[in-house]
N, C-alpha and C positions, 0 to 999 in steps of 0.2 A: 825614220818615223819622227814626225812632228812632236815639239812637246809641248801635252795637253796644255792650256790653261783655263785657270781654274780663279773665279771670286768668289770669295767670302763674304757675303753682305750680312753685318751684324757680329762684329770681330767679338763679341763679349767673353762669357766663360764657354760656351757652346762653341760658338763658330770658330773663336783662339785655338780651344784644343784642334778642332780639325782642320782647321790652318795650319797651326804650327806641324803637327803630325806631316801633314801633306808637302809641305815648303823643305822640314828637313829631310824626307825622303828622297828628294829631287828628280822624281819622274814631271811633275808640274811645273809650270809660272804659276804661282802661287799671288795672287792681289787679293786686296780689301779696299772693301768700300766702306769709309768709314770718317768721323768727325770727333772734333771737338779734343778732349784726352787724348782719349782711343788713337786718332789718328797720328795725335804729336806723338805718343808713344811707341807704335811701329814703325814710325820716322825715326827714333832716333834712336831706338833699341833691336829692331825688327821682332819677328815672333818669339814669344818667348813662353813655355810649358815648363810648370815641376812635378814633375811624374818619374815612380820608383826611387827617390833621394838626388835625382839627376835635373839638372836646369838644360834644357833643348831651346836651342834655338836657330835660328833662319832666317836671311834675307827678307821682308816685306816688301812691297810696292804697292802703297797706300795712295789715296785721295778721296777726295770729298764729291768729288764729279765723276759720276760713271762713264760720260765720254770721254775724260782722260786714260779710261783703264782701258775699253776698247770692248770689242767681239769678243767672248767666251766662248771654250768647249763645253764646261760646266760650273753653271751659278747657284751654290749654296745659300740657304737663306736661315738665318739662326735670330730671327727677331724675334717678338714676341708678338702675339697673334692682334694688338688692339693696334701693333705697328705699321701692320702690313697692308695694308692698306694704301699710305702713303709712301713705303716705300715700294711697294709694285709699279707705281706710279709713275719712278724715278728712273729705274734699271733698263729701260727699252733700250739706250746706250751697249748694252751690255750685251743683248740678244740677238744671236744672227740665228736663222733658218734651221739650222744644227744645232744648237744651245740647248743641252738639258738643263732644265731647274730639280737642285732638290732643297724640299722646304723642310729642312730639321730643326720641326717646332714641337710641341705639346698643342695636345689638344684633335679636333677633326679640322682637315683643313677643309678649304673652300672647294676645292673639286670634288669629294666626296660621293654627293648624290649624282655625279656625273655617269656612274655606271650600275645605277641601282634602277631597275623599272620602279619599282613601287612608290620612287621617289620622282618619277617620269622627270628626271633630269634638270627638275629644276633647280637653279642656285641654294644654297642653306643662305638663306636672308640672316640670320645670326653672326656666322663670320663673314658673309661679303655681301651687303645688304649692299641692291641696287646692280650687282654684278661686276661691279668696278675693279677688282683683282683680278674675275676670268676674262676681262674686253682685254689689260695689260698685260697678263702671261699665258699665252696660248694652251690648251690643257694639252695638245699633243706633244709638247716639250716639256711634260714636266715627270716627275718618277717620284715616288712615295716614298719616304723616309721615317722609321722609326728611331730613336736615339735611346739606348740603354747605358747611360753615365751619369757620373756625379763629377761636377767639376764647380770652383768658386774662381773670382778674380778679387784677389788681397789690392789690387790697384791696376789701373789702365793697363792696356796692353799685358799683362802678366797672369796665366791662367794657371792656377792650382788644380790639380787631377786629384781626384778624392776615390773613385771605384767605378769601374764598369767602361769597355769599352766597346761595348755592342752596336753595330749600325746594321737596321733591317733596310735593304734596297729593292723594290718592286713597280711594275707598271700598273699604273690604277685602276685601269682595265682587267688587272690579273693576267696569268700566263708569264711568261719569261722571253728576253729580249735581247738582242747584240747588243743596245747601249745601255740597257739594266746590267748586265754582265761588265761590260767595260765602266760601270762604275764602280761595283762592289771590286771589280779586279785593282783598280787604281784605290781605294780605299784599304783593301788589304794589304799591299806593297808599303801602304804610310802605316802598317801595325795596329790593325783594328781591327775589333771580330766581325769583320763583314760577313752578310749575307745575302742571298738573290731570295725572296718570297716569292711566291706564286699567287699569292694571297696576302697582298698588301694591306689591303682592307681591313681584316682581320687582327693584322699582327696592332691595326692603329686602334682599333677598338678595344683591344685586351686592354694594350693600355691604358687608354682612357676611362675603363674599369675600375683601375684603380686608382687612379687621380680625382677620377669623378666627384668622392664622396672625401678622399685626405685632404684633398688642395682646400675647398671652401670650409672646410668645418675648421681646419688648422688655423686657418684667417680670422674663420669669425671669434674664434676659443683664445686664440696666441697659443694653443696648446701643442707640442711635439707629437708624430703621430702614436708614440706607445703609449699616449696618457691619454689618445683619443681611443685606442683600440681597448687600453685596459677600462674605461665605461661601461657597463652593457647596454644602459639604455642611449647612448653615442652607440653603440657599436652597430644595436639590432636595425637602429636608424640609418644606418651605413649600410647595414645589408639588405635593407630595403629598397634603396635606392638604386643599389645597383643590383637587386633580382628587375627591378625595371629597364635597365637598360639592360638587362640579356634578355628578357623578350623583345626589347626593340632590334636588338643584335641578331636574334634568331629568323626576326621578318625581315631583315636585308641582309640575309646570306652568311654574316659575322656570327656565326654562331660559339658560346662558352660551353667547355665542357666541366668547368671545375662549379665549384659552390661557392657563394661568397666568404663562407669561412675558409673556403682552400688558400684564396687569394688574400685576406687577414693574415692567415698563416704566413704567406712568403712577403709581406708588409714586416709583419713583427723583425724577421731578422732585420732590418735596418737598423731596430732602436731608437732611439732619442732622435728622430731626422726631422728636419724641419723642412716642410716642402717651399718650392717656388711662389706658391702665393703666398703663405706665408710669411716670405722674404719678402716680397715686395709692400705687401702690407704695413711690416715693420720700417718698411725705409720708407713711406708714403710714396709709392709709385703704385699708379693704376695696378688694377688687379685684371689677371686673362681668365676672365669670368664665359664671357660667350663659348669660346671655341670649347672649355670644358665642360660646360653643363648646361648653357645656354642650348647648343646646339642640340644634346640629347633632348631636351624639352621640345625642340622645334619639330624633329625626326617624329618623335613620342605623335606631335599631333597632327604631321599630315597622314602616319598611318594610324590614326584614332588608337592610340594605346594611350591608357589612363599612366599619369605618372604621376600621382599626387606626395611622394617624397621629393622625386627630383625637383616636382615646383616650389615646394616649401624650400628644400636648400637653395636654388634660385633666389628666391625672395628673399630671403634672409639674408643670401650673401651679399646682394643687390643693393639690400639697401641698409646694410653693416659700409658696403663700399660708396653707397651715395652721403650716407655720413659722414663719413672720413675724408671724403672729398676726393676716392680712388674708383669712382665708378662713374660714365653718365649720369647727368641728373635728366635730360629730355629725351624724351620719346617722339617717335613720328606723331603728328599732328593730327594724321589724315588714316590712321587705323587703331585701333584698339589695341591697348596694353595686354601682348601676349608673351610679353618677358624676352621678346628676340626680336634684333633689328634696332639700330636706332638713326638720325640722322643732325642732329646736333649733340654736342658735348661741352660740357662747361668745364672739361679738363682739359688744360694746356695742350694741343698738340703734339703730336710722338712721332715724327717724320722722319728720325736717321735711326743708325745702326744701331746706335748704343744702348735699346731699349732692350735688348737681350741680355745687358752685363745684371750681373748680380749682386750682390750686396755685399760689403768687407765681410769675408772671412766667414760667408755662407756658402752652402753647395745648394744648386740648382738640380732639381729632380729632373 
């Protein structure tokens, strides 16, 4: 039997840890596509994870060019969702006929509405306005990906493990699969709590539940989220928001059976946690506004469901981040401001891998 290979596109705290996991395993070729630090650092260190008091590491085979890496079995994508774009763009190198993609991001990603009628198939213009991600990565190669971890990088190449080694693995379509299976199997062997959904969909919306309403209120407050839950009038506004996306959850299939305060409840254990926007906030990097909340707002109105919370936190967070200089400032020209979609940016471009790392000596949710 062949052995898999496997890239990493987006080496940062995410894609590290399941590189590094997968490389010291060694059922894999283990590469990364990756620049700048990142790259110098798996060049001269290879993978490197601190997780249970122990420093793991492993062999890398980095570059900056995904035709130096070659044809993948399976391409990992750990960016962050305002990255992806351009780097879809990039990876065709990397895709043969076979290639599964799994994109272990936060947020809804772009094939989404690909299996929803209601949603009659078209694109979410919020995270892939124009279609541009689905023309580069075919949807029949790709597998859904949940991430339940905490992990920071103290500096390039070097990933801190903080809790949670959860990865949900499902076909977008739903149902179960010999190479949904032979993922989660090669993902279990590198020491991860894999699993096969049947209902990928699902497992993506729950969590975006609760991201929905910690991630932008944390950003706009700087507040940790137990000083956001301990508010009430933060809190009720929180469960506002997201009693709107479980009716939009409940008209495309995703259905929640808990209450928003069930979900507060299992938030609170974390304590003092400061989420991923929040992190990036503080470090002035773009904030991944669209794929969490932007998108729920888009859903909301092509099935005419009223979300007048989720569009106030939209709005706010929108233009907390157009201030800060962490958010577009322009809108498509040629339709009207519906808080989703855009087609220039007056922030720097995000084209490589690294836009997934995280902040010194923060955990990414």
């Amino acid at each position: 039997m062949s052995e898999t290979r496997v890239c990493i596109v987006g080496a940062g705290a995410i894609g590290g840890f399941i590189g590094t996991r997968l490389a010291a395993a060694g059922r894999a070729r283990v590469s990364a596509l990756a620049r700048g630090a990142t790259l110098a650092a798996l060049r001269e260190h290879g993978w490197r994870l601190r997780m249970g008091g122990q420093l793991i590491q492993a062999h890398a085979i980095a570059s900056d060019e995904p035709a130096a890496l070659g044809p993948q079995d399976l391409v990992i994508i750990a960016v962050k969702g305002q990255a992806l774009g351009e780097v879809a763009a990039r990876i065709a190198p990397l895709l043969a006929p076979h290639t599964r993609v799994l994109p272990a991001m936060n947020g809804v990603p772009w094939w989404f509405g690909a299996a929803v009628p209601a949603l009659a198939d078209a694109p979410l213009d919020s995270v892939d306005p124009g279609g541009r991600i689905a023309r580069a990565i075919p949807l029949a190669q790709v597998l859904g990906c949940v991430v339940h971890a905490s992990t920071a990088q103290p500096e390039p190449g070097l990933v801190q493990h903080a809790m949670g080694q959860g990865l949900i693995v499902g076909e977008p379509a739903g149902g179960s699969s010999g190479r949904a299976q032979q993922t989660v199997d090669l993902l279990a062997h590198a020491g991860f709590e894999a699993t096969l959904s049947t209902d990928i969909r699902s497992a993506l919306w729950y969590k975006l539940w609760g991201n929905l309403t910690m991630n932008p209120v944390s950003a706009l407050t700087g507040a940790t989220i137990d000083r956001v839950l301990a508010d009430p009038l933060v809190r009720d506004f929180c469960s506002a928001a997201m009693a709107e996306a479980q009716t939009i959850g409940a008209r495309i299939a995703c259905p929640i059976d808990q209450t928003p305060e069930d979900r507060h409840a299992v938030t609170a254990r974390l304590g003092a946690f400061r989420t991923s926007m929040l992190q990036d906030a503080d470090a002035g990097r773009p904030i991944e506004l669209d794929a969490i909340v932007g998108a729920v707002r888009e859903i909301g109105l092509r099935l005419a469901i009223p979300t007048p919370h989720v569009d106030a936190l939209l709005g706010l967070t929108r233009l907390f981040g157009r201030v800060q200089g962490l958010y577009p400032e322009v809108l498509r020209a040629t339709q009207p401001d519906t808080g989703i979609g855009l087609s220039t940016c007056s922030l720097p471009a995000v084209a490589g891998p690294e836009c997934n790392i995280s902040p010194s000596s923060k955990v990414r949710r």
